[in-house]
C-alpha positions in Angstrom: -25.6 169.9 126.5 -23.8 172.8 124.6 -19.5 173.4 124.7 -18.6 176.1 126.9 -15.4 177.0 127.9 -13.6 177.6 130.9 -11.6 180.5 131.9 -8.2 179.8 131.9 -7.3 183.0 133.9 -8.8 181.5 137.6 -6.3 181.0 140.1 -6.5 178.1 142.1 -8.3 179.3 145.0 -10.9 181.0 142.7 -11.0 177.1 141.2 -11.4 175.5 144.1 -14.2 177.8 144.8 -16.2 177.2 141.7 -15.4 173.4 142.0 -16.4 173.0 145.3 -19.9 175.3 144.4 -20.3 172.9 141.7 -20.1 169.5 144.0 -22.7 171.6 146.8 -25.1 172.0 144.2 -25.2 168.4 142.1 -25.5 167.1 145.4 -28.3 169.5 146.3 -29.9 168.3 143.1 -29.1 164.4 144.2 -30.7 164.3 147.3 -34.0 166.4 146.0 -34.3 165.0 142.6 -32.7 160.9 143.2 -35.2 159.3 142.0 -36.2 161.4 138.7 -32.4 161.4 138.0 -32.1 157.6 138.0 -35.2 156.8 136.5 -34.0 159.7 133.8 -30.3 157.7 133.2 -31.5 154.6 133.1 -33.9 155.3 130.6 -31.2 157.8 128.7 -28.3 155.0 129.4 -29.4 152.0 130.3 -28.0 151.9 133.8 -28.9 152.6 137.3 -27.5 155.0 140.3 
């Protein structure tokens, strides 16, 4: 994964926003992709979901 930064000119709510958008999404992802994600990270690092 590469650095990127994060704007440090959001206000709160326009944080919130992003943050929650963030959470909707990974769990998106979790619930399509659960078992190719933990057979991914445990192979990656050693460790179950």
């Amino acid at each position: 994964m590469s650095d990127f930064k994060i704007p440090d000119y959001w206000t709160s709510e326009q944080a919130t926003a992003v943050f929650e958008f963030i959470d909707e999404i990974r769990d998106k992802i979790l619930i399509h992709y659960r078992l190719q994600i933990a057979e991914q990270m445990k192979e990656e690092h050693c460790y179950e979901l």
